[in-house]
N, C-alpha and C positions, 0 to 999 in steps of 0.2 A: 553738289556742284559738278559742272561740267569738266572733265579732264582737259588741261590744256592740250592744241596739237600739237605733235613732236613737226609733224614735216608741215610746210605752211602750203595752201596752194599756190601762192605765186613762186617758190622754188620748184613743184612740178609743172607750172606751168611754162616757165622759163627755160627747166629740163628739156621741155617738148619743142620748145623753140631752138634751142640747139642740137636735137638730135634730128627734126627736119633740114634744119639748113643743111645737115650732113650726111642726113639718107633718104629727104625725099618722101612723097607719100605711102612709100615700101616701111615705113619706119612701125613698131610695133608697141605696145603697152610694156611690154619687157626693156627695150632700149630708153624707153621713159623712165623707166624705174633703176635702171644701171646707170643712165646718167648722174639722176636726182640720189642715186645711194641708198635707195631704200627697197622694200619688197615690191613684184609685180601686184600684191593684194593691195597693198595702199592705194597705189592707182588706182586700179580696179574699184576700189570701196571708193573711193573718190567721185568720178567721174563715170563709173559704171562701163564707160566701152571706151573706144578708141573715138568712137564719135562724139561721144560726150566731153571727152575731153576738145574735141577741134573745137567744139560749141562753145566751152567752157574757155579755152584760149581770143577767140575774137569778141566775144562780150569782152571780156578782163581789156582787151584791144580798146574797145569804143567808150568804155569806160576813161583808160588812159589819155585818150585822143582829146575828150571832151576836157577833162582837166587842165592837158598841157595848152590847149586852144585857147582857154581862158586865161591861164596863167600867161602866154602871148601877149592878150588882149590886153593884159592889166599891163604889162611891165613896163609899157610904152615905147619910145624909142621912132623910128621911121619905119611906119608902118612896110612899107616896101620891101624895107632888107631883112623884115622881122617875117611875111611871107613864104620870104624864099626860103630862107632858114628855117622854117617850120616844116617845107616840103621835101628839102635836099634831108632833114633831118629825120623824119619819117621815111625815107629808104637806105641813109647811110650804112644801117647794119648787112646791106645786100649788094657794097661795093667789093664784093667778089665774086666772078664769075659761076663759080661753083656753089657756092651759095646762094645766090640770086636763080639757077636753075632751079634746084630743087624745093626754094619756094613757089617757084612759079608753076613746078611740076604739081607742089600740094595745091596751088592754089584754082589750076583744074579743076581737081577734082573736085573741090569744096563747090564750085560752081554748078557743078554736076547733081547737087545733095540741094534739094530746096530749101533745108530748115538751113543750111550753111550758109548759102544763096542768100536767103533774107539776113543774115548779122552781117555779112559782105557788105550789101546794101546799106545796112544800119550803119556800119565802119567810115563808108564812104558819105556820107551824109554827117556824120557827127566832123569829119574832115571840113567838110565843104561849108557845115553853117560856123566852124569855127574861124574858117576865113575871109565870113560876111562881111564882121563889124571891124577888121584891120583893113580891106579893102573900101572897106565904106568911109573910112577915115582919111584912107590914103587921097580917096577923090574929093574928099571935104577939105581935108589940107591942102589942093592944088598940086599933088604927084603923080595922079594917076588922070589927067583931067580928059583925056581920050578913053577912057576905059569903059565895057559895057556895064549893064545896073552891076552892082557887086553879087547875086549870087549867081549868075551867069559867067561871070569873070571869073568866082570861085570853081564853078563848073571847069569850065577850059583848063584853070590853071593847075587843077585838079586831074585832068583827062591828058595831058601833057606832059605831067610829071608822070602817070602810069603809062605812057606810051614809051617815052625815054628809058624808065626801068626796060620795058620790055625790050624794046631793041637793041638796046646795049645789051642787057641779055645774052643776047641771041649773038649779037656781033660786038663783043667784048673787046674797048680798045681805051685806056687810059682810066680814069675815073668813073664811076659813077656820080662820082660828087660834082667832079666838075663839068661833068654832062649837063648834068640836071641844072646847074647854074647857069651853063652859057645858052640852053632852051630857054629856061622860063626868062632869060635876059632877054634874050629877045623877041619874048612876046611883051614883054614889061616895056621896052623900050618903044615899042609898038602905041602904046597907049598912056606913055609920058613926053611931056612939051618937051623936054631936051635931049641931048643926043642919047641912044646906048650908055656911053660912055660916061652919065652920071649914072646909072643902077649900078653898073660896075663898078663904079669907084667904093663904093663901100662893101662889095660881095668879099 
């Protein structure tokens, strides 16, 4: 029988995710393993490199993504504000200035790496096809009756939540959260019969 593991990988993985948001793609397989509490070999035997693990953290990502998309899909509610709240909710861990750099610095680099390049991609796509069938509903229901076909719309609203991250970013000034709310508001208002001021009323 197989020994059970002491350390799980979602506790090194999570390690790794807080020792990026705190040092950035400088960050090391030793600072992963100080975080998590255990040896630099564990990692190491884990994940094999430092690359293995970035690898190993954005699967475990599109994994997540896919799941909570669905779970979205099912809970019901107005597709609209269930949207937003799915997108402001996927960067909320990055409404700190300092934080939100130095993901942005790792997420360079990972750009940089083609095999990283491609689960980016995969990331961004399990994002976009999870916000097909809430948009597709929303224009079924009559809320979104301006809006283009839904994955084009998931596109955009996709591509505007990561431009917000980034610029705020860069020029850090109140929330992130509420950033990203009063953007995609107004592309949402854009492409619903009433004013703004009904997506707002339930943000």
């Amino acid at each position: 029988m197989a020994r059970p593991r002491k350390f799980t990988d979602e506790r090194l993985l999570t390690a790794a995710g807080a020792v990026i948001s705190r040092l950035g793609p400088g960050f090391t397989l030793a600072d992963v393993a100080r975080e998590a509490g255990v040896a630099v070999g564990t990692v190491a035997q884990r994940f094999g490199s430092k690359h293995g693990l970035l690898a190993a953290m954005t699967r475990t990502a599109v994994g997540s993504v896919r799941e909570g998309m669905r779970a979205a899909a099912e809970a019901g509610g107005d597709p609209v504000l269930v949207v937003v709240d799915v997108l402001v909710g996927a960067f909320a861990p990055l409404d700190d200035p300092a934080r939100a750099a130095n993901n942005l610095a790792q997420l360079a680099v990972d750009l940089a790496d083609e095999e990283l390049r491609g689960l980016l991609a995969d990331l961004h796509a399990a994002l976009e096809e999870g916000l097909v069938p809430l948009l597709d509903r929303a224009v079924r229901e009559g809320r979104l009756p301006a809006a283009p076909p839904p994955a084009v719309a998931a596109r955009i609203l996709a591509a505007v939540t990561d431009g917000t991250a980034l610029h705020w970013s860069a020029r850090p000034s109140g929330s992130l959260r509420d950033r990203l709310r009063t953007d995609l508001g107004a592309v949402l208002a854009g492409w619903c019969r009433d004013s703004e001021a009904t997506i707002e009323e339930g943000m």
